[in-house]
C-alpha positions as CSV (number, residue, x, y, z in Angstrom):
1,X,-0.4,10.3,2.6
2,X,-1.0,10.9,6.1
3,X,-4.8,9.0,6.2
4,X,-5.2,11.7,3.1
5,X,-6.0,10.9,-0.8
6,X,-3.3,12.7,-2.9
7,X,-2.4,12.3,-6.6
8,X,0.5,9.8,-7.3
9,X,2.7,12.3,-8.2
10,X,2.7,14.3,-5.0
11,X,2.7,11.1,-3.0
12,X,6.1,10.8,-1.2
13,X,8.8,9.0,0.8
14,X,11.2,9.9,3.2
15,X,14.4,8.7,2.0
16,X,15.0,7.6,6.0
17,X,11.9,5.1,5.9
18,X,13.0,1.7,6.3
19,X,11.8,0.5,2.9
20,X,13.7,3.1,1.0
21,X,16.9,3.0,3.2
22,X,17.2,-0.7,3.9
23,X,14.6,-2.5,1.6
24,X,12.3,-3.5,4.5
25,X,9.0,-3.6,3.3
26,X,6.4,-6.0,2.8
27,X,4.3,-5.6,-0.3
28,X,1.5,-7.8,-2.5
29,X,0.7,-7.1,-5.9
30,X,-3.1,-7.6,-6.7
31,X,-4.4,-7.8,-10.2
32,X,-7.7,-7.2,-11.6
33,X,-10.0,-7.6,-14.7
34,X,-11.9,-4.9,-14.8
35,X,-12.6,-3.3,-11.3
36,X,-13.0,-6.6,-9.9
37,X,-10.0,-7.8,-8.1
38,X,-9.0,-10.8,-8.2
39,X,-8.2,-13.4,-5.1
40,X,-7.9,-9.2,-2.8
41,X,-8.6,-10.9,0.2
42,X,-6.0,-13.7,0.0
43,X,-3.7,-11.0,-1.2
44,X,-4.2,-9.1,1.8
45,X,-3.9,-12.3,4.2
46,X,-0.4,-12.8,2.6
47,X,0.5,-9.0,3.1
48,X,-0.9,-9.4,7.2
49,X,0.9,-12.6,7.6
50,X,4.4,-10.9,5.8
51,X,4.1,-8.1,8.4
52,X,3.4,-10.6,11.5
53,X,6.6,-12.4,10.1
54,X,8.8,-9.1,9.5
55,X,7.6,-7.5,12.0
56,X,6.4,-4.9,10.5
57,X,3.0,-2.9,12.3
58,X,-0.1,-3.1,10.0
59,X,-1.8,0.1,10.5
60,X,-4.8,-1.5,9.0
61,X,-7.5,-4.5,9.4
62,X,-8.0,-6.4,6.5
63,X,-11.3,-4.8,6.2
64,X,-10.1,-1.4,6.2
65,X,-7.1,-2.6,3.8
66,X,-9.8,-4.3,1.5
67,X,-11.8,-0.8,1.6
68,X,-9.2,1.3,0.6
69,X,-8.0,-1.1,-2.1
70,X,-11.4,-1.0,-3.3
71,X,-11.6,2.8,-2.9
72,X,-8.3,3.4,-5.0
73,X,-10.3,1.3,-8.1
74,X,-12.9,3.7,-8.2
75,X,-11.3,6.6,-7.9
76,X,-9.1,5.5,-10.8
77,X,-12.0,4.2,-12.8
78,X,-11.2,6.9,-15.2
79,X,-7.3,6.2,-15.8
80,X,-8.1,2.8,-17.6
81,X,-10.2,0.9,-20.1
82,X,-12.7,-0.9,-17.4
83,X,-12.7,-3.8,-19.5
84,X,-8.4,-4.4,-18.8
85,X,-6.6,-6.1,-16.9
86,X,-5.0,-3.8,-13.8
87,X,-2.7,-4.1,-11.2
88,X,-2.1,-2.4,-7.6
89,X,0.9,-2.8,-5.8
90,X,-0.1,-2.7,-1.7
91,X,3.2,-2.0,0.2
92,X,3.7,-1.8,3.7
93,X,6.9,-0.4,5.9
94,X,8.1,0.2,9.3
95,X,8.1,4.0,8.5
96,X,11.0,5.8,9.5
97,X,13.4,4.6,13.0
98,X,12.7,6.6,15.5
99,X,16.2,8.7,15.5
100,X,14.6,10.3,12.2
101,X,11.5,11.0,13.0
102,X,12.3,14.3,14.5
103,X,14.0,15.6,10.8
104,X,12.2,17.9,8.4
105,X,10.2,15.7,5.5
106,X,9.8,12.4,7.3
């Protein structure tokens, strides 16, 4: 949240981003057997050319999206049995319109 690591359950949304208000959003759902992922980078090619098509601004290169996806498995490594089958839902949104982005919690 905010280019910082938190634990799922303090990770949040404003209600006025896009993908909450109004379902716009982009997303790809990798899965994996073990920490390998399988197929990340065509996942992540789908998610880029989803955002080129909704217009939707990917903060990220598919490098750095590939990294953090990556990054997430290991520091998760302990939440699963390595030897199953996982999955890791990638979303991107158009954030909040910009006549919220003054308001408290967005």
């Amino acid at each position: 949240m905010g280019g910082q690591w938190v634990n799922e359950a303090d990770a949040k949304v404003s209600i006025y981003d896009l993908s909450v208000s109004q379902g716009a959003a982009a997303f790809e759902m990798t899965r994996s057997f073990g920490p390998q992922h399988f197929k990340l980078r065509e996942h992540l090619q789908r998610l880029q050319a989803s955002c080129v098509s909704l217009q939707i601004p990917l903060a990220y290169t598919l490098d750095e999206l590939e990294a953090l996806c990556h990054e997430v498995t290991v520091r998760n490594l302990e939440a699963f049995d390595p030897t199953d089958e996982h999955r890791l839902m990638i979303v991107a949104s158009p954030g909040c319109p910009p006549m919220y982005k003054d308001l408290a919690g967005t």
